[in-house]
mmCIF file of the N, C-alpha and C atoms, coordinates in Angstrom:
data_MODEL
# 
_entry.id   MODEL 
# 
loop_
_atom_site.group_PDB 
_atom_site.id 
_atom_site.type_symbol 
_atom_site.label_atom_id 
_atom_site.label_alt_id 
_atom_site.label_comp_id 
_atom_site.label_asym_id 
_atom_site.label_entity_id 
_atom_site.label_seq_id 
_atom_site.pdbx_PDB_ins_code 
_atom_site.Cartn_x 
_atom_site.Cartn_y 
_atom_site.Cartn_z 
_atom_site.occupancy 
_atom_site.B_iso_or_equiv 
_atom_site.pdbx_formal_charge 
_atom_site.auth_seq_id 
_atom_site.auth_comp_id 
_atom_site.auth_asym_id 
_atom_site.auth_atom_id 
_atom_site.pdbx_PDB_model_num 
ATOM 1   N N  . UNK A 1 1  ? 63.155  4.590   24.813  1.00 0.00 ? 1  UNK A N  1 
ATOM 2   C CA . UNK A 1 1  ? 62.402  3.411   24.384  1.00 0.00 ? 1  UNK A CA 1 
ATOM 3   C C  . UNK A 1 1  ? 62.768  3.142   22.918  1.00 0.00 ? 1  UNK A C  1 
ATOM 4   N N  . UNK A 1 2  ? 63.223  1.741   22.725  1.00 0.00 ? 2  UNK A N  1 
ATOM 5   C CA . UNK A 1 2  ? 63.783  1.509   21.588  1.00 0.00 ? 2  UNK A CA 1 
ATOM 6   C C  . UNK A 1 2  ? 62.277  1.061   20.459  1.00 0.00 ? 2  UNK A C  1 
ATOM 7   N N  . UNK A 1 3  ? 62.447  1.090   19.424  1.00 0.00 ? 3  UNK A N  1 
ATOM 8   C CA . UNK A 1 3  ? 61.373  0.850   18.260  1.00 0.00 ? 3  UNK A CA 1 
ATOM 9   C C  . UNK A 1 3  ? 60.693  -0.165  18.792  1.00 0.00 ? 3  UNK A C  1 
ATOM 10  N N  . UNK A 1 4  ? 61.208  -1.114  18.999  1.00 0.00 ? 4  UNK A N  1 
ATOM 11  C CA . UNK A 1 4  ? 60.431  -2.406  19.163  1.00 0.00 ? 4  UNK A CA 1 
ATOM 12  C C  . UNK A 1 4  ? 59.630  -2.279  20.647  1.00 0.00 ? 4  UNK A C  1 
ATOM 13  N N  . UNK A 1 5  ? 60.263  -1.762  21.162  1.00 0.00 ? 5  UNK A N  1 
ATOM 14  C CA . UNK A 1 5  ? 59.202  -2.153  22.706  1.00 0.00 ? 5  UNK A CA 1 
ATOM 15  C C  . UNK A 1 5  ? 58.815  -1.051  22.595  1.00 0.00 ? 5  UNK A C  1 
ATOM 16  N N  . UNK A 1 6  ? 58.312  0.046   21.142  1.00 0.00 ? 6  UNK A N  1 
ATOM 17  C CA . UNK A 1 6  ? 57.386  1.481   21.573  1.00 0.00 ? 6  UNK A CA 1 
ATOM 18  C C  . UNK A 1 6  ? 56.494  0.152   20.332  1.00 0.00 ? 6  UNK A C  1 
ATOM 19  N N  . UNK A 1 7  ? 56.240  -0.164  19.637  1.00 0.00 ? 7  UNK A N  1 
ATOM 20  C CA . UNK A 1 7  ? 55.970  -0.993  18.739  1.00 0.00 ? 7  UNK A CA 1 
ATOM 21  C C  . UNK A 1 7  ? 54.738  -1.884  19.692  1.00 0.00 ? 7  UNK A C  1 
ATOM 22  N N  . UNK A 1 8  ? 55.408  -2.565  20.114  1.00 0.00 ? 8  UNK A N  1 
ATOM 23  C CA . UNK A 1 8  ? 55.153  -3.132  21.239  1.00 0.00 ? 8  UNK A CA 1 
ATOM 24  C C  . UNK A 1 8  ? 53.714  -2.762  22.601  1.00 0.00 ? 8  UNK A C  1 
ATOM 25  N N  . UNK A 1 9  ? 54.378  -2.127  22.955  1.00 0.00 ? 9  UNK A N  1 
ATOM 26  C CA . UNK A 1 9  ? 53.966  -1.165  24.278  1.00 0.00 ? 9  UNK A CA 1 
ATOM 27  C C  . UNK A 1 9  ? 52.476  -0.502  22.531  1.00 0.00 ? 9  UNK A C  1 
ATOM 28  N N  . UNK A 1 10 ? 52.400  -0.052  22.154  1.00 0.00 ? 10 UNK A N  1 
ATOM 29  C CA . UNK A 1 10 ? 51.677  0.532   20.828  1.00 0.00 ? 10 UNK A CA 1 
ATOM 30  C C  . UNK A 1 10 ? 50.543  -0.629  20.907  1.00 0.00 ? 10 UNK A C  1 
ATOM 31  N N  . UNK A 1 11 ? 50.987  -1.609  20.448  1.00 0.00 ? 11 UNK A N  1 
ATOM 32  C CA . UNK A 1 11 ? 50.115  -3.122  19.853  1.00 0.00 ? 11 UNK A CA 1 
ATOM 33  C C  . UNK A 1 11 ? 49.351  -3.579  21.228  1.00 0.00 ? 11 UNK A C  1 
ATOM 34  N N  . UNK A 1 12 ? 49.700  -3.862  22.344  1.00 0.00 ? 12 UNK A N  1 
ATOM 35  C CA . UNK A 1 12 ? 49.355  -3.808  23.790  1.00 0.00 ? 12 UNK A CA 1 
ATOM 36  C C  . UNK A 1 12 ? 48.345  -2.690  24.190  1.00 0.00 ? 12 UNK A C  1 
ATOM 37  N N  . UNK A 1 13 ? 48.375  -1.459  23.738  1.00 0.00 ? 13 UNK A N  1 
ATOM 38  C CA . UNK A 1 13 ? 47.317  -0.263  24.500  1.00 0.00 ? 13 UNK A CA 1 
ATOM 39  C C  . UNK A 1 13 ? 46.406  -0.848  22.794  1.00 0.00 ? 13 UNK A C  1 
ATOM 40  N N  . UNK A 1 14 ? 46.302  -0.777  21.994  1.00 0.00 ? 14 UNK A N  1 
ATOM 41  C CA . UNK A 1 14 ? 45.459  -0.948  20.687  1.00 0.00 ? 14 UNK A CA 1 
ATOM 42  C C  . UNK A 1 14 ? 44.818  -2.052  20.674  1.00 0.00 ? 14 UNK A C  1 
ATOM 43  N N  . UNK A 1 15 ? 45.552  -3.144  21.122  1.00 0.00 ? 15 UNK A N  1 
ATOM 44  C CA . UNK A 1 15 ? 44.700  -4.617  22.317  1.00 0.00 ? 15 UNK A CA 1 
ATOM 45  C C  . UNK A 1 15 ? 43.531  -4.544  22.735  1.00 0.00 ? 15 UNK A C  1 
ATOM 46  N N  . UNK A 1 16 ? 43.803  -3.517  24.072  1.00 0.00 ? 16 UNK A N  1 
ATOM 47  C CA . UNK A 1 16 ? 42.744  -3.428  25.196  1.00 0.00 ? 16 UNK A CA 1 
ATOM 48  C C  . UNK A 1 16 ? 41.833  -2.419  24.707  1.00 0.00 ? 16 UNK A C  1 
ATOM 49  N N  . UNK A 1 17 ? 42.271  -1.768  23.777  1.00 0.00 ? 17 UNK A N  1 
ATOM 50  C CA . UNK A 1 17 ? 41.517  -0.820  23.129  1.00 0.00 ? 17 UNK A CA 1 
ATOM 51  C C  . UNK A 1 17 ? 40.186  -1.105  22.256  1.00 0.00 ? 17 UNK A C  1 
ATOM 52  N N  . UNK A 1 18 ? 40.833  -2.353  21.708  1.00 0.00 ? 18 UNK A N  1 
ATOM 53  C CA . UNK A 1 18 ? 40.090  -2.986  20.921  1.00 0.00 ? 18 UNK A CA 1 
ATOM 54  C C  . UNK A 1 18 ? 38.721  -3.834  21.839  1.00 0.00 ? 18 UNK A C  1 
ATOM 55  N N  . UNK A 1 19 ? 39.284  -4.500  22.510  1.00 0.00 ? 19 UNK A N  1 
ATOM 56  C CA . UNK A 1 19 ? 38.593  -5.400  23.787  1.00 0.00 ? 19 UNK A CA 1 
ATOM 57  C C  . UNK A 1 19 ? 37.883  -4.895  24.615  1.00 0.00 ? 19 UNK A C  1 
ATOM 58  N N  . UNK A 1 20 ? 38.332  -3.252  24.568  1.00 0.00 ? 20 UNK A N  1 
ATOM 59  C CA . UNK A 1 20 ? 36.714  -2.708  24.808  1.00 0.00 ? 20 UNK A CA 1 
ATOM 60  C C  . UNK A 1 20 ? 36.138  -2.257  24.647  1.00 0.00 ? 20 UNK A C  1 
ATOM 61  N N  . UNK A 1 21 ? 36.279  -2.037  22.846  1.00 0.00 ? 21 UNK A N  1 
ATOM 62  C CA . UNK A 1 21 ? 35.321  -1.506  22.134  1.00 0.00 ? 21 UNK A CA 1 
ATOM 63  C C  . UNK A 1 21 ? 34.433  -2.646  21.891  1.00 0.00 ? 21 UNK A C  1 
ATOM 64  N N  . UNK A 1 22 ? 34.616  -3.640  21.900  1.00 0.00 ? 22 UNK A N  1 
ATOM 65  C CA . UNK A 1 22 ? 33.877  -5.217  21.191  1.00 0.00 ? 22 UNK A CA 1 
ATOM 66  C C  . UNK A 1 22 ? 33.296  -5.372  22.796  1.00 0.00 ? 22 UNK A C  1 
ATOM 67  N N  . UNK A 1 23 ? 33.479  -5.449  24.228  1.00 0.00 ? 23 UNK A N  1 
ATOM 68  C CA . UNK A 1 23 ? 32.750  -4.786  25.306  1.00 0.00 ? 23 UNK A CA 1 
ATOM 69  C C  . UNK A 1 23 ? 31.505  -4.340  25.605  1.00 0.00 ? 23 UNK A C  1 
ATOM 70  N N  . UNK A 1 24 ? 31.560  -2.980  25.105  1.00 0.00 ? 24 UNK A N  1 
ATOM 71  C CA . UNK A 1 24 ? 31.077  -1.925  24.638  1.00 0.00 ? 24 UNK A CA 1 
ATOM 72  C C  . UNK A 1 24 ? 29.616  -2.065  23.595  1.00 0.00 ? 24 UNK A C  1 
ATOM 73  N N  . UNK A 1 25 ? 30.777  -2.666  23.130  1.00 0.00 ? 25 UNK A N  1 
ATOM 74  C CA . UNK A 1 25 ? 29.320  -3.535  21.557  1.00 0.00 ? 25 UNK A CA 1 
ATOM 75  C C  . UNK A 1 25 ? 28.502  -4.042  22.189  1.00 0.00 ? 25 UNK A C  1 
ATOM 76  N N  . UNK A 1 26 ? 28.885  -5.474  22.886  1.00 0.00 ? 26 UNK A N  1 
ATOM 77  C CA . UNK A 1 26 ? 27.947  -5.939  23.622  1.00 0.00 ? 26 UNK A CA 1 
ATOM 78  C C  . UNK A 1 26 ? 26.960  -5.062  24.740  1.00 0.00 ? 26 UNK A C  1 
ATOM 79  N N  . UNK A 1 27 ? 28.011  -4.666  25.375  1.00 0.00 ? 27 UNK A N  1 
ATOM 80  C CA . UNK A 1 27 ? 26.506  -4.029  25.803  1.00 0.00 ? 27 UNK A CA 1 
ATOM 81  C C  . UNK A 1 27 ? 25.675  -3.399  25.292  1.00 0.00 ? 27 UNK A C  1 
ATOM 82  N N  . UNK A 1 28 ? 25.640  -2.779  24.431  1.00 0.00 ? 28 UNK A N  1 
ATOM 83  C CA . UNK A 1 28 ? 25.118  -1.525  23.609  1.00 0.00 ? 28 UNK A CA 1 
ATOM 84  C C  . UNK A 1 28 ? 23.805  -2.625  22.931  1.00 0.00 ? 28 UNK A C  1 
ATOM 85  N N  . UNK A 1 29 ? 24.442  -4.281  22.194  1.00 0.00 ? 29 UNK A N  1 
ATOM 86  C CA . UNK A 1 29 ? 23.736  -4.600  21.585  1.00 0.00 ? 29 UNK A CA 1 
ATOM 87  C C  . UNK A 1 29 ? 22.379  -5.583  22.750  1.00 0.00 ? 29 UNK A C  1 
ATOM 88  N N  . UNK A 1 30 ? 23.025  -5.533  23.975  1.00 0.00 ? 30 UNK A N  1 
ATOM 89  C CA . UNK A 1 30 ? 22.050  -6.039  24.913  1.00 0.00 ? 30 UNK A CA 1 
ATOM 90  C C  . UNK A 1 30 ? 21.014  -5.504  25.809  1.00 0.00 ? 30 UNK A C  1 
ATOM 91  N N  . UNK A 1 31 ? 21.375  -3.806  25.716  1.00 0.00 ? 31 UNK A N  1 
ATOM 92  C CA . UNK A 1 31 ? 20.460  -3.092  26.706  1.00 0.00 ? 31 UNK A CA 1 
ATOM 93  C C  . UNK A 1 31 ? 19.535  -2.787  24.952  1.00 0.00 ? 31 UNK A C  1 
ATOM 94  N N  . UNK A 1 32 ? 20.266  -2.886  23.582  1.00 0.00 ? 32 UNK A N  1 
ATOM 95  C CA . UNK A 1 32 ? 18.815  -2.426  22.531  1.00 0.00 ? 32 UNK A CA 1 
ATOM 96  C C  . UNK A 1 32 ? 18.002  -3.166  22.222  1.00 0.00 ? 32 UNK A C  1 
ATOM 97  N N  . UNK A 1 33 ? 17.939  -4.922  22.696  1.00 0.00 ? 33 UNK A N  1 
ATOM 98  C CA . UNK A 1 33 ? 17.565  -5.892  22.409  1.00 0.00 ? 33 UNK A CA 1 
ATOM 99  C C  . UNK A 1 33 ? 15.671  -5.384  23.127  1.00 0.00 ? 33 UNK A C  1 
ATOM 100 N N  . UNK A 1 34 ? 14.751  -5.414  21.531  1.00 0.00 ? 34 UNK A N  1 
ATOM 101 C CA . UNK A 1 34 ? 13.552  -5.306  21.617  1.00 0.00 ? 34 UNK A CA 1 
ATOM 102 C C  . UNK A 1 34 ? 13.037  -5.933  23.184  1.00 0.00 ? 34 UNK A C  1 
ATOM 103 N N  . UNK A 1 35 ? 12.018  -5.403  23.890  1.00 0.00 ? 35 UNK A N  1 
ATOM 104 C CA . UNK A 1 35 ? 10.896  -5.601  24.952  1.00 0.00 ? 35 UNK A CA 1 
ATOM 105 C C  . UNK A 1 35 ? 10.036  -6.693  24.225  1.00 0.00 ? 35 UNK A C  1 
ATOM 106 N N  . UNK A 1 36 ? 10.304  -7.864  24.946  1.00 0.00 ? 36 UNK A N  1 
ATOM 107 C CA . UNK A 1 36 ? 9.688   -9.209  24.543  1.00 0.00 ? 36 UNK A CA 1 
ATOM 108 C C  . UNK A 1 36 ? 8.260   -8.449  24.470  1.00 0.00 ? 36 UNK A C  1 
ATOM 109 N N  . UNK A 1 37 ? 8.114   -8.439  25.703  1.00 0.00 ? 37 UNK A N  1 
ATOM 110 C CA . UNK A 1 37 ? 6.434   -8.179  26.084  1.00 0.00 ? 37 UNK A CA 1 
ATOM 111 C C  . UNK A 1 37 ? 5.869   -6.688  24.951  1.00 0.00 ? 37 UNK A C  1 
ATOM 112 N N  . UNK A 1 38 ? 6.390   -5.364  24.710  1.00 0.00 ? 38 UNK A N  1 
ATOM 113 C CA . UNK A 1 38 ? 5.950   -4.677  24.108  1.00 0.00 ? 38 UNK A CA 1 
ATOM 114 C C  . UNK A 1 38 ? 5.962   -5.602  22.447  1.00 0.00 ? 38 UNK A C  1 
ATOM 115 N N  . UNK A 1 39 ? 6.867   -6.187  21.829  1.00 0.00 ? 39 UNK A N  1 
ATOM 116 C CA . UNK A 1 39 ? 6.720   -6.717  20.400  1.00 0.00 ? 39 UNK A CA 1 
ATOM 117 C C  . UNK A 1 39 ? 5.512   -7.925  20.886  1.00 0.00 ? 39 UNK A C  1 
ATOM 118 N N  . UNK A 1 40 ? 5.423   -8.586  21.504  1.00 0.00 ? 40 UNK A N  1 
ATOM 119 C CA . UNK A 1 40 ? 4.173   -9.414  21.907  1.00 0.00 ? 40 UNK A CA 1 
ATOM 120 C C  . UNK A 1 40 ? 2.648   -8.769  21.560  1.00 0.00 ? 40 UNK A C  1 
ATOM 121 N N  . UNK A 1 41 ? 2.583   -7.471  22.517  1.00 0.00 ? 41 UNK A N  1 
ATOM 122 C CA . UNK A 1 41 ? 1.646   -7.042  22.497  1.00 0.00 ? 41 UNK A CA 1 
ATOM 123 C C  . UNK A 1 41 ? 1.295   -6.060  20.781  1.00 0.00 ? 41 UNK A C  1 
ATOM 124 N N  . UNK A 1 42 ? 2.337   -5.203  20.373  1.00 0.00 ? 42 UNK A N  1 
ATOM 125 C CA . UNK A 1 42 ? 2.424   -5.071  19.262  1.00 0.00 ? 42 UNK A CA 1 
ATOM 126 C C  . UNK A 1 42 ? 1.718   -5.831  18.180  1.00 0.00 ? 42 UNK A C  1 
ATOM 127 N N  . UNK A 1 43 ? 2.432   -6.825  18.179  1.00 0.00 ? 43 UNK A N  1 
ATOM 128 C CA . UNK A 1 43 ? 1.960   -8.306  17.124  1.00 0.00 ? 43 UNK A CA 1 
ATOM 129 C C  . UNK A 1 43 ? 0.547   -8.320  17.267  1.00 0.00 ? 43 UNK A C  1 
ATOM 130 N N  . UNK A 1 44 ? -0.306  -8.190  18.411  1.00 0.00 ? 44 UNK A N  1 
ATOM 131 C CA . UNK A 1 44 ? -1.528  -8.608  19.086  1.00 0.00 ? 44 UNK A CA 1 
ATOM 132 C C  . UNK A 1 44 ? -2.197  -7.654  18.747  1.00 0.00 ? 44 UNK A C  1 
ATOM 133 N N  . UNK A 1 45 ? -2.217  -6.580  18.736  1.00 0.00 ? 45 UNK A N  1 
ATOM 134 C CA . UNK A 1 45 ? -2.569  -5.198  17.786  1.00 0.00 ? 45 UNK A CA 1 
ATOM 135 C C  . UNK A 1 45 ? -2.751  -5.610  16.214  1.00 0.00 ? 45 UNK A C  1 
ATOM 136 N N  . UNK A 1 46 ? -1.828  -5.758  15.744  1.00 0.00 ? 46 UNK A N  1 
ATOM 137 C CA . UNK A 1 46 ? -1.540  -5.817  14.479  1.00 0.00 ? 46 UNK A CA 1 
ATOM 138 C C  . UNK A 1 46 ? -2.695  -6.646  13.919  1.00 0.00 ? 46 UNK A C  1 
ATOM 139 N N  . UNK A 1 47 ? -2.506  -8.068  14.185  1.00 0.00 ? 47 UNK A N  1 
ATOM 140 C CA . UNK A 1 47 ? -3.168  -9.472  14.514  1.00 0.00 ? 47 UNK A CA 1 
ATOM 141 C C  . UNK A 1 47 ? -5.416  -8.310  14.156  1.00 0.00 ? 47 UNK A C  1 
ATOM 142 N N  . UNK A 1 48 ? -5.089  -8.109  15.350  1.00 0.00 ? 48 UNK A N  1 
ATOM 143 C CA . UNK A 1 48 ? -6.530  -7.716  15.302  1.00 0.00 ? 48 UNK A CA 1 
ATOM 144 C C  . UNK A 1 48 ? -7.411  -6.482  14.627  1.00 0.00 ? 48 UNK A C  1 
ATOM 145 N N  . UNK A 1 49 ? -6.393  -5.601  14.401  1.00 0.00 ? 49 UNK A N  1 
ATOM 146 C CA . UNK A 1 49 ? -6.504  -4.013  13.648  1.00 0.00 ? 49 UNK A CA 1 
ATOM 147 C C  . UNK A 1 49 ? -6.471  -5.027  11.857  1.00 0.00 ? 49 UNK A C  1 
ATOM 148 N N  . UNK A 1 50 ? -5.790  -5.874  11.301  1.00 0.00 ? 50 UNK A N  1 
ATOM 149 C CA . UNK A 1 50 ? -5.665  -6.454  10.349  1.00 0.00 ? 50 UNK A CA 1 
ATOM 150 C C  . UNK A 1 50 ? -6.787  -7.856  9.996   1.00 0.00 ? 50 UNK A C  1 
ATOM 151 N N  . UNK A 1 51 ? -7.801  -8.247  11.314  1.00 0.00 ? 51 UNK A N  1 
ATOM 152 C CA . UNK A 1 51 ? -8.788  -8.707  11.483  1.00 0.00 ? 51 UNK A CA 1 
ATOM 153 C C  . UNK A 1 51 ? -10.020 -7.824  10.973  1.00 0.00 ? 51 UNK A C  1 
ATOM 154 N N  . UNK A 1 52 ? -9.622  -6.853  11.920  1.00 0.00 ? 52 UNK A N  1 
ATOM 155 C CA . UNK A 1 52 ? -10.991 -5.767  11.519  1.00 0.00 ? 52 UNK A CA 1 
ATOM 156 C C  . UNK A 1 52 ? -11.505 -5.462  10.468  1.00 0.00 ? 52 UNK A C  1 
ATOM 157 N N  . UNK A 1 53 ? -10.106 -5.293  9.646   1.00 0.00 ? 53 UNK A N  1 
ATOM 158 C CA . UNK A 1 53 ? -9.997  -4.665  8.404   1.00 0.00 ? 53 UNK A CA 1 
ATOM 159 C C  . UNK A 1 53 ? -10.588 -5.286  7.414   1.00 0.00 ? 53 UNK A C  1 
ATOM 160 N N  . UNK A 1 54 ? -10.030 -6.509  7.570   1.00 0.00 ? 54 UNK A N  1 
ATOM 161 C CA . UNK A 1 54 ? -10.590 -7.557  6.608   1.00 0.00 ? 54 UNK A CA 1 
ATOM 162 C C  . UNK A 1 54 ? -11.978 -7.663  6.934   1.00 0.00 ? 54 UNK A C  1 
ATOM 163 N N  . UNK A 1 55 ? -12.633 -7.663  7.661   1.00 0.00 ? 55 UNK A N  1 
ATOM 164 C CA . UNK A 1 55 ? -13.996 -8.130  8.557   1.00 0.00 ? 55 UNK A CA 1 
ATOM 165 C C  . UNK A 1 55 ? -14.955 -6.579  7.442   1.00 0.00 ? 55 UNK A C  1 
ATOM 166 N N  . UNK A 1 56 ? -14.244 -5.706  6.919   1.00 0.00 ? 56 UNK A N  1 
ATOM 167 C CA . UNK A 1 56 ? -14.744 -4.441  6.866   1.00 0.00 ? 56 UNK A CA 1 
ATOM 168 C C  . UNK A 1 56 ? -14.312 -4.224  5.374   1.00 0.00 ? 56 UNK A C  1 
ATOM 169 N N  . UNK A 1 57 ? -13.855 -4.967  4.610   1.00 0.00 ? 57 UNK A N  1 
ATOM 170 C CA . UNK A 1 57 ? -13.149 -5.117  3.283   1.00 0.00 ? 57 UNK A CA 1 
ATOM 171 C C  . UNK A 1 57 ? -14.330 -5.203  2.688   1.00 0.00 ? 57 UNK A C  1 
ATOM 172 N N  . UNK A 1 58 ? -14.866 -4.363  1.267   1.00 0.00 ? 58 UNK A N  1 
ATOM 173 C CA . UNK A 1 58 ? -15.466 -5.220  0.677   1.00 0.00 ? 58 UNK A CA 1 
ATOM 174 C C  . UNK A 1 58 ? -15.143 -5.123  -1.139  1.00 0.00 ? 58 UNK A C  1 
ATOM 175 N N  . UNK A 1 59 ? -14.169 -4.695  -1.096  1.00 0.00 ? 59 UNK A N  1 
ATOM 176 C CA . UNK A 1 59 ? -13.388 -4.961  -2.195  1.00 0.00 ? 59 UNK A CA 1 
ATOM 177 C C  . UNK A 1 59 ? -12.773 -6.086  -2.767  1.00 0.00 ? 59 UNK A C  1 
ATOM 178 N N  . UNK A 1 60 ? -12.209 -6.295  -3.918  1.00 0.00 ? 60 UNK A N  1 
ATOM 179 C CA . UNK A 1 60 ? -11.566 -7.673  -4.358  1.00 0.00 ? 60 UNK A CA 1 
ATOM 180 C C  . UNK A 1 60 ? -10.453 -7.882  -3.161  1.00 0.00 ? 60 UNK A C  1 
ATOM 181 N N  . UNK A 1 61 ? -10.396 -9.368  -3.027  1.00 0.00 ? 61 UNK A N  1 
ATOM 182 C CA . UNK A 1 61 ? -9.491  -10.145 -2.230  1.00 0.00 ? 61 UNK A CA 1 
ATOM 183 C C  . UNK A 1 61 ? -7.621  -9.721  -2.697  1.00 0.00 ? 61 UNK A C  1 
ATOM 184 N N  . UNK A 1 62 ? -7.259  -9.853  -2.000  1.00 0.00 ? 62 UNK A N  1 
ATOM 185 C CA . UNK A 1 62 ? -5.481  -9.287  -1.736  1.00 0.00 ? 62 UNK A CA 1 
ATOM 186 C C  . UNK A 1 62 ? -5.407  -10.383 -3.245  1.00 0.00 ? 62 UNK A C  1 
ATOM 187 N N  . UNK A 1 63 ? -5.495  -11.800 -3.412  1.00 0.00 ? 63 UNK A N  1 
ATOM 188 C CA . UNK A 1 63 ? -5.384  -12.672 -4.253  1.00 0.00 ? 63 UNK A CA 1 
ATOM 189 C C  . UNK A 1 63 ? -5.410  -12.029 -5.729  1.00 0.00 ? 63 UNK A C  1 
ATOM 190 N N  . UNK A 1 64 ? -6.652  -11.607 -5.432  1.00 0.00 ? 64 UNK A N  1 
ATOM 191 C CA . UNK A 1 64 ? -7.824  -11.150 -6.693  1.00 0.00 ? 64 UNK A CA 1 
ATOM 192 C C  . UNK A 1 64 ? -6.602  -10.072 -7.584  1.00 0.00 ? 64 UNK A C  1 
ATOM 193 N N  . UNK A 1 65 ? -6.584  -8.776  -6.399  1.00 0.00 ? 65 UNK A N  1 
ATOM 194 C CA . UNK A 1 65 ? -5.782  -7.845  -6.620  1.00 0.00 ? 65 UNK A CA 1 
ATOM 195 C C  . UNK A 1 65 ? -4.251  -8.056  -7.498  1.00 0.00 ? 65 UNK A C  1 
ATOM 196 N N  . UNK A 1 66 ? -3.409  -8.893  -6.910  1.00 0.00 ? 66 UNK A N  1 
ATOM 197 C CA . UNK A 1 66 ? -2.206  -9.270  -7.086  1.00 0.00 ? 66 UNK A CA 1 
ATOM 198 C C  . UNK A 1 66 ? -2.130  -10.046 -8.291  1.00 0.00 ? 66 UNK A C  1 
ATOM 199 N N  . UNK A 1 67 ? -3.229  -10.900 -8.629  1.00 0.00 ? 67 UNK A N  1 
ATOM 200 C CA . UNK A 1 67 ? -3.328  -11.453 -9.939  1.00 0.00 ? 67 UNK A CA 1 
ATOM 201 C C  . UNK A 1 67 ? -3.541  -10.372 -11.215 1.00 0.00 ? 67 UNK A C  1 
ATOM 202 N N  . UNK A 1 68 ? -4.601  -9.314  -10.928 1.00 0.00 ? 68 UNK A N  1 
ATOM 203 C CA . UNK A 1 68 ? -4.784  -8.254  -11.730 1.00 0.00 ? 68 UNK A CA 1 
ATOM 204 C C  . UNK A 1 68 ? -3.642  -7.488  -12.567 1.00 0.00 ? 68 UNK A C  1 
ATOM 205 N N  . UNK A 1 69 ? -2.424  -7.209  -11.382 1.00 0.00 ? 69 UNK A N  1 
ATOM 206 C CA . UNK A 1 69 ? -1.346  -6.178  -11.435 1.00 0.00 ? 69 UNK A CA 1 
ATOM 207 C C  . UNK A 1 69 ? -0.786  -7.505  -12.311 1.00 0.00 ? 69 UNK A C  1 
ATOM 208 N N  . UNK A 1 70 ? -0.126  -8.434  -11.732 1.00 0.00 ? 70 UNK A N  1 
ATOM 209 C CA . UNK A 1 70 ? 0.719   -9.550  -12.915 1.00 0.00 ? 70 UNK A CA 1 
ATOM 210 C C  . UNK A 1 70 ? 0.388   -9.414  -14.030 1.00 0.00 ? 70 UNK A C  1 
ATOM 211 N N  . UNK A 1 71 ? -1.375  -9.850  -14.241 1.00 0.00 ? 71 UNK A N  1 
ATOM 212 C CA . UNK A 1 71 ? -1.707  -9.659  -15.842 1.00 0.00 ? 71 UNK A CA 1 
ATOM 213 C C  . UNK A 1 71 ? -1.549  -8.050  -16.359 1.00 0.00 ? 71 UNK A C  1 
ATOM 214 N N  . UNK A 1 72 ? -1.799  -6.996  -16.065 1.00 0.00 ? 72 UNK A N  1 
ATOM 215 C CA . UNK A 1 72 ? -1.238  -6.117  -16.316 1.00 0.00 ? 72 UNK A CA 1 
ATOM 216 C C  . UNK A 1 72 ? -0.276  -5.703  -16.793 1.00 0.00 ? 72 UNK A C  1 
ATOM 217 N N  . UNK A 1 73 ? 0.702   -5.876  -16.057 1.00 0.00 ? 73 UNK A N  1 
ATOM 218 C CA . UNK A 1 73 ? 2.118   -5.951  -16.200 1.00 0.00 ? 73 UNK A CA 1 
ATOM 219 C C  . UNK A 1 73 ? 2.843   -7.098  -17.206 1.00 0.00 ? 73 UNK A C  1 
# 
């Protein structure tokens, strides 16, 4: 096998090599793609555990707070 067609024959297997690593990707990046329904329900947690909280706050307001630290600082 002369240079060019091992060259060749080289660039051709490094091709398909490539094509299915980028393949590969995809799938990898489609079976990790988040559970609609678990981040749904998540959020819905969050949503209400961050309701509570506030409902149960009786400290200065997040506002109050954040203005404090600026003048501070």
């Amino acid at each position: 096998m002369n240079k060019t067609a091992y060259r060749n024959n080289l660039k051709e297997r490094l091709d398909r090599l490539t094509h299915e690593v980028v393949q590969l990707k995809s799938i990898l990046i489609y079976q990790t793609q988040p559970d609609k329904i678990k981040v749904k329900a998540a959020w819905k947690d969050l949503m209400k555990a961050s309701e509570e909280v506030s409902n149960l706050w009786s400290g200065c307001s997040a506002l109050e707070e954040i203005r404090s630290q600026r003048e501070t600082n």
